[in-house]
C-alpha positions in Angstrom: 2.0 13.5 9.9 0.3 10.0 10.3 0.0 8.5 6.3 1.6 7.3 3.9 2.8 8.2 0.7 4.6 7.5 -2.7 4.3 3.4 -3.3 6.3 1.3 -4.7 6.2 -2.5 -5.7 7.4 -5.0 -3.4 9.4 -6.7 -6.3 12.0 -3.8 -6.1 12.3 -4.1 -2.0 12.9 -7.4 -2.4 15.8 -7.3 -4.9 17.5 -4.3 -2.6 17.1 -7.0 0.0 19.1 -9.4 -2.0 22.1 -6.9 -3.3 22.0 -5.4 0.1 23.2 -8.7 2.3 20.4 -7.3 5.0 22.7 -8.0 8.2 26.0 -8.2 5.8 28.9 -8.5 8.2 26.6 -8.6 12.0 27.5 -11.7 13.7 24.1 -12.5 15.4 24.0 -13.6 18.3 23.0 -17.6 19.2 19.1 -18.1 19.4 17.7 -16.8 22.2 20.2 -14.5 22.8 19.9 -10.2 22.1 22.4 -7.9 20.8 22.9 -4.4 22.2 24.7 -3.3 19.6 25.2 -4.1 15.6 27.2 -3.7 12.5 24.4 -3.3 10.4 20.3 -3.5 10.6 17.8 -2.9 8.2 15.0 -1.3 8.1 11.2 -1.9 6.4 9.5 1.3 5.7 6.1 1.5 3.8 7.2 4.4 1.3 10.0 5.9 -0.4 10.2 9.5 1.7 12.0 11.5 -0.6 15.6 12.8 0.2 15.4 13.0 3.8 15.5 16.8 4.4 13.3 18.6 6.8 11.3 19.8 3.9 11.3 16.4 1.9 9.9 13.8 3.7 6.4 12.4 3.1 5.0 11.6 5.6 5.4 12.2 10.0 6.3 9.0 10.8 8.4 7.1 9.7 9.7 9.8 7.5 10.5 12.6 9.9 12.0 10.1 12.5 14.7 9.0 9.8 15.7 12.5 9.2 15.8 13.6 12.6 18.5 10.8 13.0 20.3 13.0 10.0 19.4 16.2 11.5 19.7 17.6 15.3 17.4 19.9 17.0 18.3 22.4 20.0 16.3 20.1 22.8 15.4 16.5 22.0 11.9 14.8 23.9 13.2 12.1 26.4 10.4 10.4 28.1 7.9 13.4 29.0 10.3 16.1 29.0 12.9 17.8 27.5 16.1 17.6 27.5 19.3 19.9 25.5 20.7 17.9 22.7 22.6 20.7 20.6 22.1 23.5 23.3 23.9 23.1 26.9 21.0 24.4 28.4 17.7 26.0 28.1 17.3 29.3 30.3 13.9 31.6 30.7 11.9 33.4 33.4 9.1 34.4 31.5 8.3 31.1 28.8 8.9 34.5 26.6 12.9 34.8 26.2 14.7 31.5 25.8 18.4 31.5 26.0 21.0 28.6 24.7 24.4 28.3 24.5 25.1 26.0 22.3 27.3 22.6 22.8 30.7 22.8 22.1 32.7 20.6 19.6 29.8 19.9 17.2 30.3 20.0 14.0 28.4 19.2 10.9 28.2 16.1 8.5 31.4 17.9 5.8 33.0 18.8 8.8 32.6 22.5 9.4 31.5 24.0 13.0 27.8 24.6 14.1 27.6 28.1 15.2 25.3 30.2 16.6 24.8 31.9 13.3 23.4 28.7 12.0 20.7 28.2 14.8 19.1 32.1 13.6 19.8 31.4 10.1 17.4 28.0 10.2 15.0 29.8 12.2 14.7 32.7 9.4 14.7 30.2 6.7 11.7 28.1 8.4 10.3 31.6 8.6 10.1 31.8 4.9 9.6 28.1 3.7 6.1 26.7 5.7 6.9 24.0 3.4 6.2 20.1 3.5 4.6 17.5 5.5 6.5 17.9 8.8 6.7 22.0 7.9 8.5 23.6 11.3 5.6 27.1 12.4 8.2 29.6 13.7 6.0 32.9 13.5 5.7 33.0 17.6 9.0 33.6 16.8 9.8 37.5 16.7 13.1 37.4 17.5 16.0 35.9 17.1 20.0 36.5 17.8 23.7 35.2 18.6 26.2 36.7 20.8 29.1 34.0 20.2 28.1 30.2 21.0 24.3 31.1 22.5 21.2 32.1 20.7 18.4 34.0 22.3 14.4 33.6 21.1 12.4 36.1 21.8 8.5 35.0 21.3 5.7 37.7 20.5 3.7 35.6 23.4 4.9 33.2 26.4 4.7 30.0 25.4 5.5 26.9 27.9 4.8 24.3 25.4 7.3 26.6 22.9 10.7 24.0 23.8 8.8 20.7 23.0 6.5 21.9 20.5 9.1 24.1 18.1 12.6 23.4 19.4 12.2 19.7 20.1 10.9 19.9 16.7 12.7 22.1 14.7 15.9 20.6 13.0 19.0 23.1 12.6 20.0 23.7 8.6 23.6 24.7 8.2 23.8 27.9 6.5 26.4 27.3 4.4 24.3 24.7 2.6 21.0 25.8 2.2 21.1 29.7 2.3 21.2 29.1 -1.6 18.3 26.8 -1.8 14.8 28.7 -3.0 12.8 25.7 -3.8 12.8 23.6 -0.7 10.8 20.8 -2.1 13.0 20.0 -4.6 16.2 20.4 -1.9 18.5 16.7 -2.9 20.4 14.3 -1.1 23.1 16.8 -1.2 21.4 19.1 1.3 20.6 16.2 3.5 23.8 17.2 5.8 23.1 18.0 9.7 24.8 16.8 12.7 22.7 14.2 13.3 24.5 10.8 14.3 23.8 9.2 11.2 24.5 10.2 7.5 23.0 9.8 4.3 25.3 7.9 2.1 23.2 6.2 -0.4 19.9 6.7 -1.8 17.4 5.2 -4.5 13.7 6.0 -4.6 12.9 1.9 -5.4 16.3 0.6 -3.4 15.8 2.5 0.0 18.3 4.4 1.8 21.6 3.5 3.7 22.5 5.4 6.4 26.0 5.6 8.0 26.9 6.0 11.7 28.4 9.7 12.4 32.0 8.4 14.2 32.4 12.2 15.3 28.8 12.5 16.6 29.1 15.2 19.7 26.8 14.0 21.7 27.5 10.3 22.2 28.4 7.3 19.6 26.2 5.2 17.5 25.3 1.5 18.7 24.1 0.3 15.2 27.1 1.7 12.6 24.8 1.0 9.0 20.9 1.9 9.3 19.7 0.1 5.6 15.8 1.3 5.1 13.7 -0.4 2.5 10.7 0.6 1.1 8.4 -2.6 1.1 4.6 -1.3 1.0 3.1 -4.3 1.8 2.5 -5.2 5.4 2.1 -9.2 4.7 5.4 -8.8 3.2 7.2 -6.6 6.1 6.1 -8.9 8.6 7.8 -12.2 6.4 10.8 -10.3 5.4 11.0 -10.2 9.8 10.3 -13.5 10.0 13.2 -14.5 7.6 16.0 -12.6 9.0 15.9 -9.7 5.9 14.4 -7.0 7.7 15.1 -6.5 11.4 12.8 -4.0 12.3 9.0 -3.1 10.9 8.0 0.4 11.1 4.6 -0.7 11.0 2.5 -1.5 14.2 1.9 -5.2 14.3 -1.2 -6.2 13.1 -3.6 -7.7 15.9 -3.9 -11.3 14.3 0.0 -11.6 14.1 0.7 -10.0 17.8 1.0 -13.6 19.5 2.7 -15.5 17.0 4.9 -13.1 16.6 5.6 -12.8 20.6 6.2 -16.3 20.6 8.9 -16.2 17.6 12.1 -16.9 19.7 14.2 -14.4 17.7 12.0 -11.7 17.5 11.1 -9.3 19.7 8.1 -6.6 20.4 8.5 -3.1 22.2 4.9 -1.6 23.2 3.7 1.4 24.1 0.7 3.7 24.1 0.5 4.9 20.6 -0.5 8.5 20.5 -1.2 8.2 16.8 -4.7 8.7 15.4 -7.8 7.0 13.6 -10.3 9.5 12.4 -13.4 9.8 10.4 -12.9 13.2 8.7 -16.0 15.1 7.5 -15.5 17.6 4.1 -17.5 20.6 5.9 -17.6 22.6 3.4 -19.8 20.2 1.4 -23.2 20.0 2.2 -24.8 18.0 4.3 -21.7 18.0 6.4 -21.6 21.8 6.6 -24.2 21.3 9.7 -23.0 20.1 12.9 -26.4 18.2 13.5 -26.0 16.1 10.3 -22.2 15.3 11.2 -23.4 14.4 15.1 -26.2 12.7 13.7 -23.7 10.5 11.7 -21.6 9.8 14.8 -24.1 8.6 16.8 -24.6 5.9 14.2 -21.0 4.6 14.6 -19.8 2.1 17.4 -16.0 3.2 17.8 -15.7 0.5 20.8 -16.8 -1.9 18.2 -14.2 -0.8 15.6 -11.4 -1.2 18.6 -12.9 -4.8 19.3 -13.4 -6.1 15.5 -11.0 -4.4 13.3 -8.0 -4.1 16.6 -8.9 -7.5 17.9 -9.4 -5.0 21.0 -5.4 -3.8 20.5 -6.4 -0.2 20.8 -8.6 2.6 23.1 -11.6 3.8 21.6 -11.7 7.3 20.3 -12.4 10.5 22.9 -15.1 12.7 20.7 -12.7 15.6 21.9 -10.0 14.2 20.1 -6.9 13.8 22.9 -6.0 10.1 23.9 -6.5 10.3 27.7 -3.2 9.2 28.5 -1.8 12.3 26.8 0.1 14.8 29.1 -2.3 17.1 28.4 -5.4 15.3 28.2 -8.5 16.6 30.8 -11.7 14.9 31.1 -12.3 12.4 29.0 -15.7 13.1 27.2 -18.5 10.5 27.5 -18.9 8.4 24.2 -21.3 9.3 21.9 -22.5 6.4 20.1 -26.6 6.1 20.1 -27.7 4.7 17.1 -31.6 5.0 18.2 -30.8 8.5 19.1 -28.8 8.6 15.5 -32.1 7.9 13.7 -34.0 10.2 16.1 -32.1 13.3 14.9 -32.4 12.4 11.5 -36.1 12.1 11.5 -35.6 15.7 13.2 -33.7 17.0 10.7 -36.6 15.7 7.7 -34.6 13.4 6.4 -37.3 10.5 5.7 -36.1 7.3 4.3 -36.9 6.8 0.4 -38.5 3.8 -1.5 -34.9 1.8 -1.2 -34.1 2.8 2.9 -32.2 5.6 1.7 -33.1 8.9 3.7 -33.2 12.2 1.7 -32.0 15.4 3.0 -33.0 19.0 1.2 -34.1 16.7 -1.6 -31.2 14.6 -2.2 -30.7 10.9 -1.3 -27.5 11.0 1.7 -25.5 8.7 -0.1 -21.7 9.7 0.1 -18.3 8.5 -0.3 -15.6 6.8 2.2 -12.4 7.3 1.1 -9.6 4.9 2.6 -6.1 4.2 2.6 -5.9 1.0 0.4 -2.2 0.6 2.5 -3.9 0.5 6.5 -5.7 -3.3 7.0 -7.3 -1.9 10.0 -8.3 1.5 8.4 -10.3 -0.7 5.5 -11.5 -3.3 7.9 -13.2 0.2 10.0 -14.4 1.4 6.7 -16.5 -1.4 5.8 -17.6 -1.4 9.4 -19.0 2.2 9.2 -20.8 1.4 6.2 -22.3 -1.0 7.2 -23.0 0.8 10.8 -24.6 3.7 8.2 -26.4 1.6 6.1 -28.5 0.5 9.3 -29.4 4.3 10.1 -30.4 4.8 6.5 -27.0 6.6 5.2 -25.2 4.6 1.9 -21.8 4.8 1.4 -19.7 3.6 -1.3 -15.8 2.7 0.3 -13.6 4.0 -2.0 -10.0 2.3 -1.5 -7.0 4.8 -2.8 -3.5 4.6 -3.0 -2.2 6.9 0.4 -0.9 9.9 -2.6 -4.3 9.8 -4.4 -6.4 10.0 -1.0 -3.9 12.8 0.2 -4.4 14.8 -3.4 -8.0 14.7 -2.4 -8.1 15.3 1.4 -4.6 17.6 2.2 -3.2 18.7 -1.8 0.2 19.7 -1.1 -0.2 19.8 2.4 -2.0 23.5 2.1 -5.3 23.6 3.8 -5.9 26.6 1.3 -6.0 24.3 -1.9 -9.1 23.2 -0.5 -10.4 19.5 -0.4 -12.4 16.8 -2.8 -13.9 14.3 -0.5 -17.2 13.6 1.3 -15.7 11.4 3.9 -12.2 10.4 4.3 -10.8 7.5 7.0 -7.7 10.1 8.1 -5.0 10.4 10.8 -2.5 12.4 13.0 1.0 11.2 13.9 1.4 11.2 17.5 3.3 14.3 18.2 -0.3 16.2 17.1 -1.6 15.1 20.0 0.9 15.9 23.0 0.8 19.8 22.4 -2.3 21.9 22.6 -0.6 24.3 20.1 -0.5 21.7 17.8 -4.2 20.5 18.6 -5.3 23.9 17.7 -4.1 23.7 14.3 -6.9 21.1 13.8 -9.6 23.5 13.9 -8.3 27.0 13.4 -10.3 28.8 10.3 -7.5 30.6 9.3 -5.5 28.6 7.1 -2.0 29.5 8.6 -3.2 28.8 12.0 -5.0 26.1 11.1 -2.9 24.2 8.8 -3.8 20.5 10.0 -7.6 21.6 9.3 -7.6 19.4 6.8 -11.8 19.4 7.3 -12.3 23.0 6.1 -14.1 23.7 9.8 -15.2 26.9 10.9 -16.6 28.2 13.8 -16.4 31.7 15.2 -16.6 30.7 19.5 -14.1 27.6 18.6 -12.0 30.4 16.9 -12.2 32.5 20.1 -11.1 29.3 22.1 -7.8 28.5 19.7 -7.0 32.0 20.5 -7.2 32.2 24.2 -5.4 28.6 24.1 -2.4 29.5 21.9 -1.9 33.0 24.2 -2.3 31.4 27.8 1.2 32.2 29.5 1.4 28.7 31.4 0.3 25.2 31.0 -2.7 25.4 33.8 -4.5 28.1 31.3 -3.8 26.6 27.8 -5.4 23.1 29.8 -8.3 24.7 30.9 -8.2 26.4 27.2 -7.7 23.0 25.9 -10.4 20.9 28.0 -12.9 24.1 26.6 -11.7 23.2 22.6 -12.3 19.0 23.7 -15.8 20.0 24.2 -16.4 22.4 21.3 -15.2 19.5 19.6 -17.2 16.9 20.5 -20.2 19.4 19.9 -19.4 20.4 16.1 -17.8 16.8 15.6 -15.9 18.7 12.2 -14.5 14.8 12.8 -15.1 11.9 14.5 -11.9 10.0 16.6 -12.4 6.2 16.3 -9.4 4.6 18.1 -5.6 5.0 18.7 -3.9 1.9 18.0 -1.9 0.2 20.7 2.0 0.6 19.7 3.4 -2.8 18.9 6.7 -2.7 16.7 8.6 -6.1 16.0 12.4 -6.2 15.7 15.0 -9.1 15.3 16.5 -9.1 18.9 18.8 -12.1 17.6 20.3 -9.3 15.5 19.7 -6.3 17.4 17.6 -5.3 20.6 18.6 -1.8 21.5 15.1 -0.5 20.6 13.4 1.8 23.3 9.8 3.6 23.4 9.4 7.3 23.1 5.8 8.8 23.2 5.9 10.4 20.1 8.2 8.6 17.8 7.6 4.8 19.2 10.7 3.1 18.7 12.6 5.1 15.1 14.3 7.6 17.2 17.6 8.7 18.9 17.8 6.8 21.9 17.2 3.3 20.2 20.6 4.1 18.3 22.9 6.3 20.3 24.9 5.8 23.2 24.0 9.5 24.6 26.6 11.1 26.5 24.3 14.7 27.1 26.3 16.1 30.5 
């Protein structure tokens, strides 16, 4: 989902910089001018993600976007629908049974066939390995079959969100590589073999990754033919390495104070869209005080999220809905009215009998409500917000110390191996979602959900028997007009137990070289690292 993991120093970036050639053998185009298509680009990522299998990568994005350019998946999202990418077509009555035959002529990254076969083996192995940041929830799957090149899903419940949500989602494993792999997280570079348009040809956990275009790629041909990806954690030094010609595109939105320099750099380029992706100030609830909803709303009152947007965004981003959905989502209802009242804050504290001490402090139950903020010592805007909510505490009578971590110390803490049920060591925690959390209700339910497997994003420990009730009439409704109305009711039960507060969503702002290569385009969902910036689809 939306972090960021393993780090590692900028020194080693910058020396894979210098025995890669960045751009080796790209004629760039004249200033001024854009190039639609390229020998080579490289890439700046913030983290080494592993060994780019679906069970591997460490974090949502960027990580799963670069292995869903190794990987396929049945139906791929293409603006806000979906459309077949390894199945023909996608046929169903009931949003119960889905039936695909599959494309013909695909075949895998060693050369063997994709069959049917392979489609119910993945969905049978993702059955048995809920593994991993990106991990692929199949159990609304009860059935699934081949009869020659189509495959047939049967789900226990209809499900209309079940092609975007799971098959747009869900990359295909070829059988004869991993049926003899038990420990997913450990799967190598060897297993990193689909029939995506790119393949994995080199790989170094310091160096980065080089990826090489598929020239038998089904389903159209590659405009870039060598995708280099470095790992340079710093964002000062991304955003340089773009200005210099040694990176060509930044996975990382641009910061606020370097938007308009940037725009007015004559070989570089911006793509913008609404970013989906989250800002959130996660509460532990099963640590007192922030096991009571009136404590945690009391707590949100005190916070000015349209100040946040203004001071650390320089006003790039939306302010937060308290029910969690940006309202430009697909699926978004009513926005919710903002909750912010810092008079009303220090009301409901008094109410609650928590009376300030000799130094400000109030004391709760006996015990001054003095906590801890952890942050991701990686996000400028996330430490900037930090300080901000302190501070926007402190004048309510809450302290709170601003703990800066490295993103794999704050995830030990907050989400240990991605498994809600390993429980959680933090008071407060700046936290976020990737984008594709918030354009599915399925998925949104997974925020809240008590039970671990349902709720496997719950990342806050929340329980709440009528918001239980509400997951479950969402995640059964039969069309999309009753899992909305199921999903405006879960908005508000959300805004009313705050088990988190939503600050902002960021504007989406990526820079690219456009002297070297400018076929980037904006998917909700996956901004600009996907598919359609770097194939030239053919999908009739």
């Amino acid at each position: 989902m939306y972090r960021q993991s393993r780090m590692f120093i900028a020194i080693a970036a910058a020396l894979w910089l210098a025995l890669a050639g960045c751009g080796a053998g790209t004629e760039p185009p004249r200033s001024g001018q854009t190039a639609a298509a390229a020998k080579s680009v490289t890439i700046a990522i913030s983290s080494d993600e592993g060994t780019l299998t679906p069970f591997t990568n460490q974090t949502g994005y960027p990580g799963n976007n670069l292995v869903k350019l190794i990987f396929d998946t049945l139906v791929v999202v293409q603006g806000d629908g979906v459309v077949p990418l390894l199945a023909k077509q996608i046929q169903t009555t009931d949003n119960k049974v889905f039936t695909m035959p599959l494309r013909p002529g695909v075949t895998w990254h060693d050369g063997r066939p994709l069959t049917a076969d392979d489609v119910v083996f993945s969905v049978e192995f993702y059955k048995k390995h809920m593994e991993g940041d990106s991990s692929i929830d199949v159990r609304p799957v009860e059935n699934v079959t081949a009869s020659g090149d189509t495959v047939t899903l049967t789900l226990k419940a209809p499900d209309p969100e079940f092609p975007r949500r799971i098959l747009a989602d869900m990359a295909i494993l070829p059988k004869h590589v991993w049926s003899s792999v038990e420990k997913v997280s450990e799967a190598g570079t060897d297993k990193a073999i689909g029939t995506g348009p790119y393949k994995l040809t080199q790989y170094d956990n310091a160096r980065g990754y080089t990826l090489t275009g598929n020239a038998s790629y089904a389903m159209g041909k590659p405009k870039v033919e060598t995708v280099k990806v470095v790992v340079i954690p710093e964002e000062s030094t991304q955003f340089a390495a773009l200005r210099t010609g040694e990176v060509h595109l930044s996975t990382r939105i641009v910061p606020p104070q370097q938007l308009q320099a940037l725009e007015r750099q004559p070989n570089i380029g911006v793509v913008k869209g609404t970013e989906f992706a989250s800002t959130l100030l996660a509460f532990n609830t099963t640590r007192a005080p922030f096991d009571k909803p009136e404590v945690r709303r009391a707590l949100a009152k005190a916070i000015d999220v349209a100040d946040l947007v203004k001071t650390s965004l320089l006003g790039q981003g939306t302010p937060g809905n308290p029910g969690f959905i940006h309202t430009d989502s697909p699926i978004a209802p009513d926005q919710l009215a903002s909750v912010y009242d810092a008079e009303a804050a220090k009301r409901e504290l008094d109410a609650l009998g928590a009376k300030p001490g000799a130094d400000g402090i109030r004391v709760l139950d006996g015990k001054p409500m003095s906590y801890e903020l952890l942050v991701q010592s990686t996000s400028t805007d996330r430490l900037r917000s930090a300080e901000l909510i302190r501070d926007m505490l402190k004048a309510v009578g809450v302290a709170v110390k601003v703990s800066s971590l490295d993103p794999d110390s704050l995830d030990a803490k907050v989400w240990p191996d991605y498994d809600v049920s390993k429980g959680r060591n933090y008071d407060m925690s700046m936290w976020g979602w990737s984008a594709p959390v918030m354009l599915s209700s399925g998925t949104i339910a997974q925020l809240v959900a008590s039970d671990p497997e349902d709720g496997s994003l719950n990342i806050v420990g929340f329980k709440n028997d009528e918001v239980d009730a509400t997951v479950k009439t969402l995640t059964s409704a039969p069309t999309m007009e009753a899992r909305t109305a199921a999903a405006k009711q879960l908005q508000t039960q959300i805004a009313e137990q705050m088990p988190f507060l939503t600050l902002y969503y960021r504007n989406g702002a990526y820079a690219f070289r456009k002297d070297i290569y400018s076929g980037w385009t904006w998917q909700n969902g996956s901004a600009v690292l996907n598919k359609f910036s770097l194939v030239d689809f053919k999908l009739q």
